[in-house]
PQR file with spaces between the fields and no chain letter, atoms N, CA, C, O and H, PARSE charges and radii, in Angstrom:
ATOM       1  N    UNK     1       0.829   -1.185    0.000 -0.4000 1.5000
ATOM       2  CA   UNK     1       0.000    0.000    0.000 -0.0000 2.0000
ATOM       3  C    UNK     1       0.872    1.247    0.000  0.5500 1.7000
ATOM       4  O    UNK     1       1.913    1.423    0.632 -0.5500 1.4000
ATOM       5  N    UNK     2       0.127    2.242   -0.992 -0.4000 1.5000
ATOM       6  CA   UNK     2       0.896    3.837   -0.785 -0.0000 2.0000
ATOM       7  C    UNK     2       0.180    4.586    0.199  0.5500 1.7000
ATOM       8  O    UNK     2      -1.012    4.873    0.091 -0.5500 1.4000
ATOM       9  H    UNK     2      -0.719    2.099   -1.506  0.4000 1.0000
ATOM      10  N    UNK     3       1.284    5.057    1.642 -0.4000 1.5000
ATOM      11  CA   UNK     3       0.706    5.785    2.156 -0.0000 2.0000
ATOM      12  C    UNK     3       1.424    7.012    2.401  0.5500 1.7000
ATOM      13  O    UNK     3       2.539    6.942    2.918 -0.5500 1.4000
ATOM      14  H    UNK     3       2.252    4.824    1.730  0.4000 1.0000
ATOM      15  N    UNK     4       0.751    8.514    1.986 -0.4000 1.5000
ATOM      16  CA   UNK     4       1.358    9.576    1.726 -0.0000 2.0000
ATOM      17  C    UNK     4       0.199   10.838    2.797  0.5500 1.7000
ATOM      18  O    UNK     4      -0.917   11.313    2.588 -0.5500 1.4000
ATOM      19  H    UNK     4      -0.155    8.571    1.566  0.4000 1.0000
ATOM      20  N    UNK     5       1.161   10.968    3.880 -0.4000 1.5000
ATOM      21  CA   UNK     5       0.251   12.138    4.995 -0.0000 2.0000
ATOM      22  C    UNK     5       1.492   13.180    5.058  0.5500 1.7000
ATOM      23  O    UNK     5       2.700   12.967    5.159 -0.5500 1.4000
ATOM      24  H    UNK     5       2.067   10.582    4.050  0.4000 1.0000
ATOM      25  N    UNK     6       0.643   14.565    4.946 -0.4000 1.5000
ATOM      26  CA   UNK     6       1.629   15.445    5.336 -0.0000 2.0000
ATOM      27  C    UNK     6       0.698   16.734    5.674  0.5500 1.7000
ATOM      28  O    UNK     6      -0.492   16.857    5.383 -0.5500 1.4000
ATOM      29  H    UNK     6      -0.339   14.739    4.863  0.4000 1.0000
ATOM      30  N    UNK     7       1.436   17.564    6.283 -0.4000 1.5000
ATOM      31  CA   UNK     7       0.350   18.419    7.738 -0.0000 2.0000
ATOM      32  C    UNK     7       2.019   19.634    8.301  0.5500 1.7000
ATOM      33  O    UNK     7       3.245   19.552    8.380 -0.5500 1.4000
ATOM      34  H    UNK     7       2.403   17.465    6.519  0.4000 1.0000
ATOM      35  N    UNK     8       0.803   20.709    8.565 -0.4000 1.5000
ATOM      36  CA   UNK     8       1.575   21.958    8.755 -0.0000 2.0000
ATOM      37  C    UNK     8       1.237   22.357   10.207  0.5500 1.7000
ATOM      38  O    UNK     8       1.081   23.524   10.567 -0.5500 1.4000
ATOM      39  H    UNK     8      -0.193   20.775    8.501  0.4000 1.0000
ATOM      40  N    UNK     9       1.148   21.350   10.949 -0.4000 1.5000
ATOM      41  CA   UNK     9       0.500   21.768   12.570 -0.0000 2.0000
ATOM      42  C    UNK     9       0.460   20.563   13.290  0.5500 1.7000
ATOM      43  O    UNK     9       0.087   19.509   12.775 -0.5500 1.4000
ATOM      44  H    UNK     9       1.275   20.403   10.656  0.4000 1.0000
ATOM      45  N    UNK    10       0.829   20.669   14.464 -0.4000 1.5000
ATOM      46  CA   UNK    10       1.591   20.325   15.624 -0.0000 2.0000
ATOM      47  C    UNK    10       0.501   19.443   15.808  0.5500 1.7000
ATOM      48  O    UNK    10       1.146   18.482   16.227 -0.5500 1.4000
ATOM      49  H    UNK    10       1.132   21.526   14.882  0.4000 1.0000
ATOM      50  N    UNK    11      -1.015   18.944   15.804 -0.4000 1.5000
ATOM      51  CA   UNK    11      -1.363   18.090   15.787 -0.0000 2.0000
ATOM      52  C    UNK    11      -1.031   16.657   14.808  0.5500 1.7000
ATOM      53  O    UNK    11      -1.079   15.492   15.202 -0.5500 1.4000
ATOM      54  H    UNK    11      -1.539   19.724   15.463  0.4000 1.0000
ATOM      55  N    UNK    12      -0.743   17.070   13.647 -0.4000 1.5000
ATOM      56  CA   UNK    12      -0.111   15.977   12.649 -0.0000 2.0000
ATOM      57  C    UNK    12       1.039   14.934   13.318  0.5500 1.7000
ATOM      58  O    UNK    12       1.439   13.971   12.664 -0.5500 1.4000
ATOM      59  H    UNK    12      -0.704   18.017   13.328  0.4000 1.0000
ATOM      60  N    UNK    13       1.445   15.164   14.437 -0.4000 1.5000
ATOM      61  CA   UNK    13       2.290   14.636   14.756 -0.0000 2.0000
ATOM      62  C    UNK    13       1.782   13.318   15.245  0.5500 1.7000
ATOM      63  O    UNK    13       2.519   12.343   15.390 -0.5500 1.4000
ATOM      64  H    UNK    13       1.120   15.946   14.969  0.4000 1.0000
ATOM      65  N    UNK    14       0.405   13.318   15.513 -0.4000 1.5000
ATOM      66  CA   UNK    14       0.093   12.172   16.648 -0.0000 2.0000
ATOM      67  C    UNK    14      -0.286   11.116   15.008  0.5500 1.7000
ATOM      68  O    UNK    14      -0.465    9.898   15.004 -0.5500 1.4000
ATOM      69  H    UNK    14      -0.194   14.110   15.395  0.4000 1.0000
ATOM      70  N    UNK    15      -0.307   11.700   14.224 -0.4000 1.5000
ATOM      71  CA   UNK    15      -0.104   10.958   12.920 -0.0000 2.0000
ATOM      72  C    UNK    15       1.039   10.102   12.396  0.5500 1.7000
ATOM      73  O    UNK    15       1.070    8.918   12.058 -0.5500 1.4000
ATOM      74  H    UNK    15      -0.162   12.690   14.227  0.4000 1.0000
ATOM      75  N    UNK    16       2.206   11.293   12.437 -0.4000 1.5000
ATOM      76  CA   UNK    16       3.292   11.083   12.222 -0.0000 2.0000
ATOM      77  C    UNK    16       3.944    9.726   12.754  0.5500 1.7000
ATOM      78  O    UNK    16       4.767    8.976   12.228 -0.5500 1.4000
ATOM      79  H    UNK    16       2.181   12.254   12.712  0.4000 1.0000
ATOM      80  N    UNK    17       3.253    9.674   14.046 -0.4000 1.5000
ATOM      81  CA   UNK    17       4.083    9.022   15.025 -0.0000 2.0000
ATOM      82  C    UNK    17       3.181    7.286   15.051  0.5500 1.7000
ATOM      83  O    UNK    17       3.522    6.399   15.833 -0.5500 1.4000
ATOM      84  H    UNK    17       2.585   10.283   14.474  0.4000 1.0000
ATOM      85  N    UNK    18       2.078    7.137   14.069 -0.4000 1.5000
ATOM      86  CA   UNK    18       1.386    6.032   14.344 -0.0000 2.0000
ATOM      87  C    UNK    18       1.853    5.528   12.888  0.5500 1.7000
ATOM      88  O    UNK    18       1.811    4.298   12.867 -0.5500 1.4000
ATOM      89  H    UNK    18       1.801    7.858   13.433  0.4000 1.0000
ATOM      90  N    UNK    19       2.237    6.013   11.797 -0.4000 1.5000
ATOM      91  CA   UNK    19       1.947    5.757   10.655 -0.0000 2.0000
ATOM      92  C    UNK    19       3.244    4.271   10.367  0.5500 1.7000
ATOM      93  O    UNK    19       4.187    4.440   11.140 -0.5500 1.4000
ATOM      94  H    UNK    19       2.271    7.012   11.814  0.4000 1.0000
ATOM      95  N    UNK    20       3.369    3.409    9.776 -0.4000 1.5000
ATOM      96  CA   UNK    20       3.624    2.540    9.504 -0.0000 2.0000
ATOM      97  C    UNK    20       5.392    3.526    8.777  0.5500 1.7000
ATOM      98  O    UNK    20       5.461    4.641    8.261 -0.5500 1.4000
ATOM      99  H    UNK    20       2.603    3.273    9.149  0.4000 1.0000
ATOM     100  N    UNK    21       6.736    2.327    9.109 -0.4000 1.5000
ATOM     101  CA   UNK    21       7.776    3.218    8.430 -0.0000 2.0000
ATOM     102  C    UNK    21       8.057    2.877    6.885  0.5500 1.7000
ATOM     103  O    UNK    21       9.048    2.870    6.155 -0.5500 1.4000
ATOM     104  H    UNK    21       6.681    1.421    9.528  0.4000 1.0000
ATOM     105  N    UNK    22       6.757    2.611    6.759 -0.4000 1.5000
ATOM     106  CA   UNK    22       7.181    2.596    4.351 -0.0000 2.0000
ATOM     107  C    UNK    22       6.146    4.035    4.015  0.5500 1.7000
ATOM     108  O    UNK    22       6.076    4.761    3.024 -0.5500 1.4000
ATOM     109  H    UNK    22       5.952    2.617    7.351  0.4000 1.0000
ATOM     110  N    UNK    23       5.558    4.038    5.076 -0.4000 1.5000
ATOM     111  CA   UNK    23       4.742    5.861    4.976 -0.0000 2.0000
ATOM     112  C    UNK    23       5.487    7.058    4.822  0.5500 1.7000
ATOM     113  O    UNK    23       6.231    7.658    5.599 -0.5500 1.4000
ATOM     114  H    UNK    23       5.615    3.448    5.881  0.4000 1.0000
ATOM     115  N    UNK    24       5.077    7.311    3.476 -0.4000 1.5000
ATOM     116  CA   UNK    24       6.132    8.531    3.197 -0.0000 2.0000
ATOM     117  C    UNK    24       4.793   10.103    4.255  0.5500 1.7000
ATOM     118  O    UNK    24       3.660   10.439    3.913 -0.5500 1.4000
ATOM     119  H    UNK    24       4.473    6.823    2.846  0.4000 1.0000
ATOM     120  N    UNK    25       5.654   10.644    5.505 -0.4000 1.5000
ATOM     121  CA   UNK    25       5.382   11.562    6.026 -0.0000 2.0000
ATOM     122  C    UNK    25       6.317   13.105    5.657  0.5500 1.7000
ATOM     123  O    UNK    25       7.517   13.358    5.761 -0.5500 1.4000
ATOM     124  H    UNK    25       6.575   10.371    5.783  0.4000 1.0000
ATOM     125  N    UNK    26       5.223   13.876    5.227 -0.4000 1.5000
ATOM     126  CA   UNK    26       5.675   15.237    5.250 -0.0000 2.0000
ATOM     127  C    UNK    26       5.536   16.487    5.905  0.5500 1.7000
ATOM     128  O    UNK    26       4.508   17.132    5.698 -0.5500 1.4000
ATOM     129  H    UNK    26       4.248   13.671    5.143  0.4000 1.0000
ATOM     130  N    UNK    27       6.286   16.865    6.554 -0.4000 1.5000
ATOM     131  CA   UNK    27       6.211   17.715    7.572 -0.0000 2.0000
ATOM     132  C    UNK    27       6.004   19.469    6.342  0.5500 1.7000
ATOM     133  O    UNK    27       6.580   19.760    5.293 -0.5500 1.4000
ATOM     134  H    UNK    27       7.120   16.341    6.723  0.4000 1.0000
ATOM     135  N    UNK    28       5.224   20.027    6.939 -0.4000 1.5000
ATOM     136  CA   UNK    28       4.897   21.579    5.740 -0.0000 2.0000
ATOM     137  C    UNK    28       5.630   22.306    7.090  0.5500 1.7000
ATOM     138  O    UNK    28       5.200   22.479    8.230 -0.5500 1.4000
ATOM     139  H    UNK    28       4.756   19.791    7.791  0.4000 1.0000
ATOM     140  N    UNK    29       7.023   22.679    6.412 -0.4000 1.5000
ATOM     141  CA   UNK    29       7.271   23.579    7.493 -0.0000 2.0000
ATOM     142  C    UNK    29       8.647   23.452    7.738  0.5500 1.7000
ATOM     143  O    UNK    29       9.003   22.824    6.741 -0.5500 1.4000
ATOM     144  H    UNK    29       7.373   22.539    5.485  0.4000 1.0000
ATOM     145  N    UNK    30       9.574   23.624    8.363 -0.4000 1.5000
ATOM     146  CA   UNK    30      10.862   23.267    8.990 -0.0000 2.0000
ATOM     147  C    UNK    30      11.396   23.093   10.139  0.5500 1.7000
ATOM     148  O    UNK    30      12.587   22.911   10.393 -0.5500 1.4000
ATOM     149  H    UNK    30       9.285   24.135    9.173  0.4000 1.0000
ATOM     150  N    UNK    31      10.194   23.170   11.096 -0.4000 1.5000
ATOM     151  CA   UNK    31      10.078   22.633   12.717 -0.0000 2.0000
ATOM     152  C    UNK    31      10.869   20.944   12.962  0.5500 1.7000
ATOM     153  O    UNK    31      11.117   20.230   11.990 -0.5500 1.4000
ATOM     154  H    UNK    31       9.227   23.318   10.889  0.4000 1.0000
ATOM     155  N    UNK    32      11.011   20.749   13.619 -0.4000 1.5000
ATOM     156  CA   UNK    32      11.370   19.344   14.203 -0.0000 2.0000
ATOM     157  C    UNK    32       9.931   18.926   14.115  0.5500 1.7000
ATOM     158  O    UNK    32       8.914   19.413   14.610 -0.5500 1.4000
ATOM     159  H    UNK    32      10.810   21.329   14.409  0.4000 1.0000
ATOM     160  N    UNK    33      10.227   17.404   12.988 -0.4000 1.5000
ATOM     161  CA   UNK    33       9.150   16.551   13.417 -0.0000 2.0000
ATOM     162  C    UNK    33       9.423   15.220   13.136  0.5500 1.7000
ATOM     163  O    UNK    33      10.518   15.029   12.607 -0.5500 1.4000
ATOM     164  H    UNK    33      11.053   17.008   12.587  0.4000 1.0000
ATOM     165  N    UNK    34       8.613   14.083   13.381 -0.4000 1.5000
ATOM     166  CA   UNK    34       8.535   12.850   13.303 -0.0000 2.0000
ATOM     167  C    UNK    34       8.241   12.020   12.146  0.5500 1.7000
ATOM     168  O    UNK    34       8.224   10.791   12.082 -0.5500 1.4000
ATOM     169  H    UNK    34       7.724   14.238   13.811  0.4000 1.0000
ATOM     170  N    UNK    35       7.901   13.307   10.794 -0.4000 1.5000
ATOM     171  CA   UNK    35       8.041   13.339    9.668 -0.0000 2.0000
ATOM     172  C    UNK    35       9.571   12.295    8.814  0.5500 1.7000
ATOM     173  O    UNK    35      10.771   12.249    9.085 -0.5500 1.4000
ATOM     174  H    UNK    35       7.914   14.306   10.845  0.4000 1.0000
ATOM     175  N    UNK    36       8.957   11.799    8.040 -0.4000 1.5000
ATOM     176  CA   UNK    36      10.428   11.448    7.551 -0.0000 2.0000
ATOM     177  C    UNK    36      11.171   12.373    6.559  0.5500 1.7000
ATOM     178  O    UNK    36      12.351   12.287    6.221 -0.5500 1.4000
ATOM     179  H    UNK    36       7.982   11.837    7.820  0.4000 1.0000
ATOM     180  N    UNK    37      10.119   13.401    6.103 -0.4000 1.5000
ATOM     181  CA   UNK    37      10.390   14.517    5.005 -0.0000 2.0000
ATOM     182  C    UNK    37       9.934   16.019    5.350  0.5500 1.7000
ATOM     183  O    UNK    37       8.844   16.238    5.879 -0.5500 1.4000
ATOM     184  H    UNK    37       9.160   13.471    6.378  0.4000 1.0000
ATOM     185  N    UNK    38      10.818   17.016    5.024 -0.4000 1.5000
ATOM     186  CA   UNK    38      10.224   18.331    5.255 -0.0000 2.0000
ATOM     187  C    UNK    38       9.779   19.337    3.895  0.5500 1.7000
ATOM     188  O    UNK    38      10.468   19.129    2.897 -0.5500 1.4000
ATOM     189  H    UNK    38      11.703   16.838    4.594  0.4000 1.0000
ATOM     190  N    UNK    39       9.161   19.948    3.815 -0.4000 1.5000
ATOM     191  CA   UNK    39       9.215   21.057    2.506 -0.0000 2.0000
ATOM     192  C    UNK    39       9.316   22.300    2.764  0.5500 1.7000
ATOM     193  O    UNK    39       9.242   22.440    3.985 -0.5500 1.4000
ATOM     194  H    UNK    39       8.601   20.117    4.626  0.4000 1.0000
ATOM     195  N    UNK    40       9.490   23.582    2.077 -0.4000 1.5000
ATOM     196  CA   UNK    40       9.275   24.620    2.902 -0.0000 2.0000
ATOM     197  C    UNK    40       7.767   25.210    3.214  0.5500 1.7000
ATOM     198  O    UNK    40       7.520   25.883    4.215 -0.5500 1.4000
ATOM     199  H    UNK    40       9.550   23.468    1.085  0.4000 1.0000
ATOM     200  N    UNK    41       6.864   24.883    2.277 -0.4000 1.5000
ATOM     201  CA   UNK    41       5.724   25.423    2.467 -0.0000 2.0000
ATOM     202  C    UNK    41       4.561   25.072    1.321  0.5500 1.7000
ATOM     203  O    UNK    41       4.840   24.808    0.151 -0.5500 1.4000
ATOM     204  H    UNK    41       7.065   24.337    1.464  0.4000 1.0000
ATOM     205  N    UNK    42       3.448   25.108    1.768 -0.4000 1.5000
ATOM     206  CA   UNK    42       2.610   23.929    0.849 -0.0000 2.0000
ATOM     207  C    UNK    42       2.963   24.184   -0.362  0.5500 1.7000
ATOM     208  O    UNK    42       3.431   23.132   -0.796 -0.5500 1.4000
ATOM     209  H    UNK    42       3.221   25.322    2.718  0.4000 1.0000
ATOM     210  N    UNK    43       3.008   24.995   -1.168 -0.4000 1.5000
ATOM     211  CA   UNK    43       3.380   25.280   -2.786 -0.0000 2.0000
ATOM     212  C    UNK    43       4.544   24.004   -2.745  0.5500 1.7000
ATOM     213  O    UNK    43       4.714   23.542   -3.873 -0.5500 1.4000
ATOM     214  H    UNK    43       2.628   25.850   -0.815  0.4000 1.0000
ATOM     215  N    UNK    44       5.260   23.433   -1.831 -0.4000 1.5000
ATOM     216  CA   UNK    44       6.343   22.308   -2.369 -0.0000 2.0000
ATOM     217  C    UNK    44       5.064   20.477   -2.364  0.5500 1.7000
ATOM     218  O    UNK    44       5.237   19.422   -2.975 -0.5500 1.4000
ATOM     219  H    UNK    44       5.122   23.809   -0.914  0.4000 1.0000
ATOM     220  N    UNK    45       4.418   20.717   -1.815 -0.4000 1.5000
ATOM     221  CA   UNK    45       3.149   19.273   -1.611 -0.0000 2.0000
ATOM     222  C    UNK    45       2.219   19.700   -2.663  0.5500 1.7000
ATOM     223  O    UNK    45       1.809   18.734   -3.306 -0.5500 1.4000
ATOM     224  H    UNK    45       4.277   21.573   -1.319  0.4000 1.0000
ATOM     225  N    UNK    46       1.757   20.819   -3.046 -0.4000 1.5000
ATOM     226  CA   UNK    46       0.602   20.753   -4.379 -0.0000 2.0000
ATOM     227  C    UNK    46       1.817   20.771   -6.050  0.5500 1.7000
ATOM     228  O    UNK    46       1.421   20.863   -7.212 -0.5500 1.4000
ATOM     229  H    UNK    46       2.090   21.604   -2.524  0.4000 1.0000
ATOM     230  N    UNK    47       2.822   20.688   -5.723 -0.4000 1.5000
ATOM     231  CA   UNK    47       3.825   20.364   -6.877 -0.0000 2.0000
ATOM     232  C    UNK    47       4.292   19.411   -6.862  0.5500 1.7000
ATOM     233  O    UNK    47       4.793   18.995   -7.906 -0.5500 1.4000
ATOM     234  H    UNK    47       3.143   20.613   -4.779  0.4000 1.0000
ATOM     235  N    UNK    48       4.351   18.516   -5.494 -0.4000 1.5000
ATOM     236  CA   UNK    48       4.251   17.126   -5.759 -0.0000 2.0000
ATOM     237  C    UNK    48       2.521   16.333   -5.983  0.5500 1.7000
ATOM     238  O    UNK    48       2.387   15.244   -6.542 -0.5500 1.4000
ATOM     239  H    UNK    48       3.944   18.854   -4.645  0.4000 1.0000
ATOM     240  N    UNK    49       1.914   16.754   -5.693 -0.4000 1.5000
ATOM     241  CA   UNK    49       0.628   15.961   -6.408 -0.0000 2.0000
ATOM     242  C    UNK    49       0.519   16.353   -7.478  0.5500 1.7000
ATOM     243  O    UNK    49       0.283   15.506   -8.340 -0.5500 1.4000
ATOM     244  H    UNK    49       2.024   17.638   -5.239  0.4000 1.0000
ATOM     245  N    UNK    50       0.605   17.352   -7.766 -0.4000 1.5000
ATOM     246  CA   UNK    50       0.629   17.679   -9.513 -0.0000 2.0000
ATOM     247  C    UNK    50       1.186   16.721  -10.172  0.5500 1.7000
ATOM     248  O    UNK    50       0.406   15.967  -10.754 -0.5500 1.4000
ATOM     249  H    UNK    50       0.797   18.039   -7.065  0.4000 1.0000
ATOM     250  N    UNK    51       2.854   16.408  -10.309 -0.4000 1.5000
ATOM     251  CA   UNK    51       3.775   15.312  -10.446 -0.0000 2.0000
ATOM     252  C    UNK    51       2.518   14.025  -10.277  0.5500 1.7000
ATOM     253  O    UNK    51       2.058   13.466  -11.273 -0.5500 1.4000
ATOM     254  H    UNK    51       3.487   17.021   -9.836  0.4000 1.0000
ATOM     255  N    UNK    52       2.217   13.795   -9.316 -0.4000 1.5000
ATOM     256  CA   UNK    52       1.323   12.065   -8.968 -0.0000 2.0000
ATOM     257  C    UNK    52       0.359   12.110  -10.261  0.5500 1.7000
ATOM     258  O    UNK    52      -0.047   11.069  -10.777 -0.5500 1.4000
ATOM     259  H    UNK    52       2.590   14.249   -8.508  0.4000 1.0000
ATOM     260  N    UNK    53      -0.073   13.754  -10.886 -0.4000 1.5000
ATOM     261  CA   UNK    53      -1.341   13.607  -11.792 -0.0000 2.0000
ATOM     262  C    UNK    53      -0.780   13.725  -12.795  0.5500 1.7000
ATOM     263  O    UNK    53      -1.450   13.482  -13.799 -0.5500 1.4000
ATOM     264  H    UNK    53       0.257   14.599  -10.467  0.4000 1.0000
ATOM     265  N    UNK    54       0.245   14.021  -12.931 -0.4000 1.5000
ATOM     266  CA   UNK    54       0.951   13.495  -14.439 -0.0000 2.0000
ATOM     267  C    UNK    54       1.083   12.138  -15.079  0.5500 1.7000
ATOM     268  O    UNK    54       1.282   11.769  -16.236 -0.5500 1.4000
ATOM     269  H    UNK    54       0.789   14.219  -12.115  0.4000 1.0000
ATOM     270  N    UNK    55       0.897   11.506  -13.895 -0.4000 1.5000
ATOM     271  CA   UNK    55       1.416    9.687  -14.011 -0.0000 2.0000
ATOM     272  C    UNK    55       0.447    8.831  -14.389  0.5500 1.7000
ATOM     273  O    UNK    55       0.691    7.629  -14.492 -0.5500 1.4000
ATOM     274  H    UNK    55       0.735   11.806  -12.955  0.4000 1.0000
């Protein structure tokens, strides 16, 4: 299974922290998180789904 969560607020974490480790997690932001990935700000996550709708 593809599983792809990513979140710009300090609740996402209780996500972060349950999600299975082949779960690609993205942290929106540059805080410390439990994320396995960071971006700087959503414009970097709606340019990766764009990319997913190319495919």
């Amino acid at each position: 299974d593809f599983i792809l969560a990513a979140g710009d607020d300090w609740t996402d974490e209780d996500l972060f922290k349950v999600l299975p480790e082949t779960a690609y997690s993205i942290k929106v932001g540059l805080s410390s998180s439990l994320a396995r990935f960071n971006v700087i700000n959503y414009k970097e996550i709606r340019k990766l789904l764009e990319e997913f709708d190319k495919k």
